[in-house]
Structure formats: C-alpha cells, structure tokens
N, C-alpha and C positions, 0 to 999 in steps of 0.2 A: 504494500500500500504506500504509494509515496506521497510524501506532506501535504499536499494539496487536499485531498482526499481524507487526510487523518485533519487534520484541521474543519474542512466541512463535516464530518461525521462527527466530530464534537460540538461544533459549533450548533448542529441540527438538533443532535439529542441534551445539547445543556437547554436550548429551546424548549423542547418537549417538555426538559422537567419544568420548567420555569412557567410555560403556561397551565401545568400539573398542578403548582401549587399553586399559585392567582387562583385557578378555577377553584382551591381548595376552599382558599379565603374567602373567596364570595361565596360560596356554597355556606359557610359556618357563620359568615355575615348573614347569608338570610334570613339563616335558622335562629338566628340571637333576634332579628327582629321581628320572624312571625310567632316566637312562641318568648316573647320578653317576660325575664325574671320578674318575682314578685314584687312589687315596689317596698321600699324600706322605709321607717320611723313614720309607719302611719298610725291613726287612730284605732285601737282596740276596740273590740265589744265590752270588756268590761271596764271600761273608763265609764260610760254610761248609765246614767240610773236607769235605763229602763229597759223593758222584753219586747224580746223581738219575737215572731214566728216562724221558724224556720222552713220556705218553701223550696219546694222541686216543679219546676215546671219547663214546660218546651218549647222552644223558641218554635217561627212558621215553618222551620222546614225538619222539624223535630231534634236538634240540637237539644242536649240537657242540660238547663243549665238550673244554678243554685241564688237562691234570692233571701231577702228580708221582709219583714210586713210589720212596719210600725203602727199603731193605733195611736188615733189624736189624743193628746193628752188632756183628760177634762180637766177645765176648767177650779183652781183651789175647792175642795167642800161638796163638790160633784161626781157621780157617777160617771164610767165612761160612758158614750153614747152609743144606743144600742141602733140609730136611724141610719142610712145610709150618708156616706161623707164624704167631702170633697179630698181627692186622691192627688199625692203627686210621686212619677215615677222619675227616680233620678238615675241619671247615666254618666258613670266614671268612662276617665278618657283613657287614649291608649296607655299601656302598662300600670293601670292602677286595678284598684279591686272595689270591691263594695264598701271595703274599711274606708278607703279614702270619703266618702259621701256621709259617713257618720256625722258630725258636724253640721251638714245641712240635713240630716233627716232630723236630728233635736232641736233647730228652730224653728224646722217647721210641724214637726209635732207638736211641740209647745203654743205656736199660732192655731192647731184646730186643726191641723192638715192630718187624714192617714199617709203616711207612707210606706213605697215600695221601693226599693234598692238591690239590684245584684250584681253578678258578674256578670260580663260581659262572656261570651264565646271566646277561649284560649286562659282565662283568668282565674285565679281565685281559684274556690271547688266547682265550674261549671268543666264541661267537656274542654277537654284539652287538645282543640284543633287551633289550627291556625287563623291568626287574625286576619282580616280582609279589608280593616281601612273604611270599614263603613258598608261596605259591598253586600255581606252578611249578615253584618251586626244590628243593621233596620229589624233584619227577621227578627230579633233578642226583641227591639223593643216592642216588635209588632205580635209578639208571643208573650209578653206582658200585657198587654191590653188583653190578650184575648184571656188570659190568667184572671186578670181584675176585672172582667166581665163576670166569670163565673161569682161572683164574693158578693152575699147581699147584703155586707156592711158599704160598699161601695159603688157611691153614685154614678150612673154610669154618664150622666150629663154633664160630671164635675170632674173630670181625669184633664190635668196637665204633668208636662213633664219639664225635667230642667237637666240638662249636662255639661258637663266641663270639656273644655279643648274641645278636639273629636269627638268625645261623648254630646254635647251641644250640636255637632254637625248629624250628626245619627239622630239624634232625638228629631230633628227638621227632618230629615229625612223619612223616617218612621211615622211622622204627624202625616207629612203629606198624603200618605198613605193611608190612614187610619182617620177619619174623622170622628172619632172617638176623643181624637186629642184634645181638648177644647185653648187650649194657649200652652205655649212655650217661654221656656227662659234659655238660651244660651251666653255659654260665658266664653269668650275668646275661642270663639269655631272658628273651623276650615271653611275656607272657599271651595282648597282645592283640592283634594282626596292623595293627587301625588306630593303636593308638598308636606301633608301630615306623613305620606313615607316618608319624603326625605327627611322632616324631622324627628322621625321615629332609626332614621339610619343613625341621626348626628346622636340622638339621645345613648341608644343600646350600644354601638359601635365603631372603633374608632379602624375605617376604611381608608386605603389610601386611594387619594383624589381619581387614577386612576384606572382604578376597582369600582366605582359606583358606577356605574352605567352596568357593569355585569352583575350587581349585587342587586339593583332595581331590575333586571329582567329576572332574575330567579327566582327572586320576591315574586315578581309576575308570573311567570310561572309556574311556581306554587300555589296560588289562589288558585290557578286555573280558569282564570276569564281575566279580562281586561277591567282594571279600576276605573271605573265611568269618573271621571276627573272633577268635572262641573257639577257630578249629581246634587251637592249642597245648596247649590244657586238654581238647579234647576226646580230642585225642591222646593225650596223657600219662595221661588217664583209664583206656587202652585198654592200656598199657605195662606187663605184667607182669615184664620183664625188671630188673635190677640199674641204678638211676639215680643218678647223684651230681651234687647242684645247686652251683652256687657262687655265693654271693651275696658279691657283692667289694665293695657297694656301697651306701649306704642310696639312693641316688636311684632305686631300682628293688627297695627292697625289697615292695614289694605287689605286685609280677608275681612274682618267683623265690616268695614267700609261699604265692600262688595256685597254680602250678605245680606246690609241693611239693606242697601240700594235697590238690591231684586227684590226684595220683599212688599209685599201689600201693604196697604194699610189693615187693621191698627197695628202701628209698631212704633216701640220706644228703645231709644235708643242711649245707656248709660256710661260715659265717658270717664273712668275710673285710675288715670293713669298714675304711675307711681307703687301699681300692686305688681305681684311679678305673674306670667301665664298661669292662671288658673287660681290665683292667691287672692281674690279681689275680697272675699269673706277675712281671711288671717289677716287683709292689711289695714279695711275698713270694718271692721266687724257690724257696728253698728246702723249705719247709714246701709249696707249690705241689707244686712236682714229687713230693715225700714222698707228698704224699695222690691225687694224680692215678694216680700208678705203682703204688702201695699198691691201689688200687680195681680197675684194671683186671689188674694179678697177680689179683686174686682173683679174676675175675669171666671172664677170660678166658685165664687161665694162663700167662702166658708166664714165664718161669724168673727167678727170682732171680738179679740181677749181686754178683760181691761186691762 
C-alpha cells in the first residue's frame, strides 16, 4: 500500500469514526430533551396544609397519566361545599411536574376555586413517553376536561385553565379545542413550538453549535410527525373565550406580543417585567394572585372571599 492510499484510508475511516460519535451526541442530546430529568428544589406535597385526591386518568389518545384534585377551601367557620364549582386546570411547563403548580393550586383554592393539577405526558408519575412540544400534550389537557366532566362537584360551565411557559401555550391550544374551556390564563407562552425546542435544547443540554440542527431532526424524528410551529397562534387565533396573558419577562416579550396580537377579544394583557420566565407569582406574589383571582371571578364566577 503506498502513502497515498494509507493516508486516504485513515483519513476516510478517522471520518467515519468522527461522524460515529457526533451522531452519538445528538442521538443522547435528544434523548436528555425528550425525556428531561425531574426538575429540582421544587415545592412538596407536604409543605401544604391540605389533601389532595389522588387521580388516574387518560389523556384523548389514552396516555396514563397521574393528577391532583384540590377542593375549594370553604370559607373560615364553613362547611366544604357540596354544589358544583368553579374548576381550574393548571398546566406545568416543559421539564416540571405537578409539584411545580403547588403554589398556585393554594391560592387558588383559598379564593373558592377547585382545582386540578398533573403531569404532563413524559413527567412526574404519568407515562413515561416522550415529550412533543405541545403536539401531544393538548390531548393531556383535553383528557382533563373530559376527566372533570365526569365529577359532579364540578361545574361544567365554570372550567378555566392556566399554565406556565409551554404549559400556557398547551392550555391555548387545548381550549381551542375544547369549549368546555370557558377563559384562560397564560404566563410567558410560546408563539412558536420550535423555539420552546430550542429552548428546551439550551435548558437540558449543552450541544455544540454545530450538533443542533442534527439534534433538532432527531428530536423530530422521535415524535414522529412534524411540530406544527405556529399551532399556538393558530390556536389562540381560534379563542373567543376570556384570555389573560402575563408577560413576566422581557426575554420573551415577542412571543407573549405575538400571542396577544392573534388573539380575540376579550383579552388582557399583564406586563410584569422584572420576574424571571415563569416566576411572575415568586416575584410579585401579591399583585399576582390580585389579578389572576380578579380575572377568573369574572370570567368564571366563583364567589368573592372576604
């Protein structure tokens, strides 16, 4: 074999191995962001004075997933209330769990509201498939509704919902669908389905620059359909019902922007900045709960506490 020959035959196969591992890296990049670890230093169950119900129910395409069912907290001196009530279902964003939403299920229990809380499909104790970016995840919330339909503690005229990040883009998504929804809260959603990838890439793992374009096709790949990009805008376009946006954050003000824009009227629009993505509660606490409790009294009735 003379040099030329032994030089291109290593030359060929150190290639081979070199796109051997790249393909590796994005292959383990995928998988860190369709099935992201459990989020850390969140809120416990028993931090909280109160009981929860522990459900099992299936999302629309029969996915298992595992949930909560808070009851309104009566009022000081009072029985709880046996009538049917105004419900809100909350949805955690990418890589959290049902613990994260703890916090707003106690303020708004406390306001009169039942609430419902779970995991998302890939999260928590619900079935451990792969996330979809929203693609899927409508069916979760759209298999809660149909969950809280069966319940004759709840009204079925009085069901809103509210989610964080992604989970806010899924809950639009899911109402559009479901007019069961009767109003929405989101707190710094997607516009755009691929940018919650990419920032579900930046979050879980650290890719080099040019690894991402093969670590978002595999991602793709793996879902197995195409992430409809605009669905949150197309959704929201679609939403006649009562929406309240919260932008907590300028590093996402031209998606909440977007969102608002396509959206119907009635919509209110809460410019919060100074909290960080998804903190708007931790950083205002007060004025938070005011205007959230405030929106959904009006839009879904539940009685004034003194």
């Amino acid at each position: 074999m003379n040099r030329r020959l032994l030089y291109l035959s290593y030359f060929v196969g150190t290639s081979i191995v070199a796109l051997i591992m790249f393909f590796l890296v994005a292959y383990v990049a995928a998988d860190a962001v369709l099935e992201p670890d459990p989020p850390k230093n969140t809120p416990y169950l028993d931090q909280f004075p109160f009981p929860v119900e522990e459900i099992d129910f299936e999302a629309r395409d029969k996915t298992a997933l595992a949930g909560w069912f808070l009851a309104a907290a009566p009022p000081r001196g009072e029985a709880p209330t046996t009538t049917p009530n105004a419900t809100v279902i909350l949805m955690h964003g990418y890589g959290g769990t049902r613990d994260v939403m703890l916090p707003y299920a106690s303020f708004l229990s406390d306001a009169g509201f039942h609430v419902f809380f779970f995991d998302a499909r890939g999260a928590g104790d619900s079935a451990r498939v792969a996330v979809t970016f929203g693609e899927r995840e409508k069916l979760d919330v759209l298999g809660a509704i149909d969950y809280l339909g069966k319940r004759p503690d709840v009204d079925q005229k009085r069901i809103a919902i509210m989610g964080l990040e992604l989970g806010g883009s899924i809950g639009i998504m899911g109402a559009a669908e479901d007019q069961r929804i009767a109003a929405v809260v989101a707190e710094a959603p997607y516009a755009s389905l691929n940018l919650a990838l990419r920032d579900a890439l930046d979050e879980t793992v650290a890719v080099p620059g040019f690894l991402r374009s093969l670590t978002t096709y595999l991602v793709k790949r793996r879902i197995a359909e195409d992430i409809k990009d605009r669905a949150p805008l197309e959704a929201v376009a679609k939403l006649s019902r009562p929406l309240l946006i919260i932008e907590d954050s300028d590093a996402r003000t031209d998606q909440t922007q977007q969102i608002f824009a396509a959206a119907q009227q009635p919509k209110t629009l809460w410019v919060a900045h100074g909290a960080g993505l998804g903190e708007g509660l931790k950083e205002f606490p007060n004025e938070y709960v005011t205007r959230v409790v405030e929106f959904l009294r009006s839009n879904v009735s539940a009685p004034a506490r003194p």
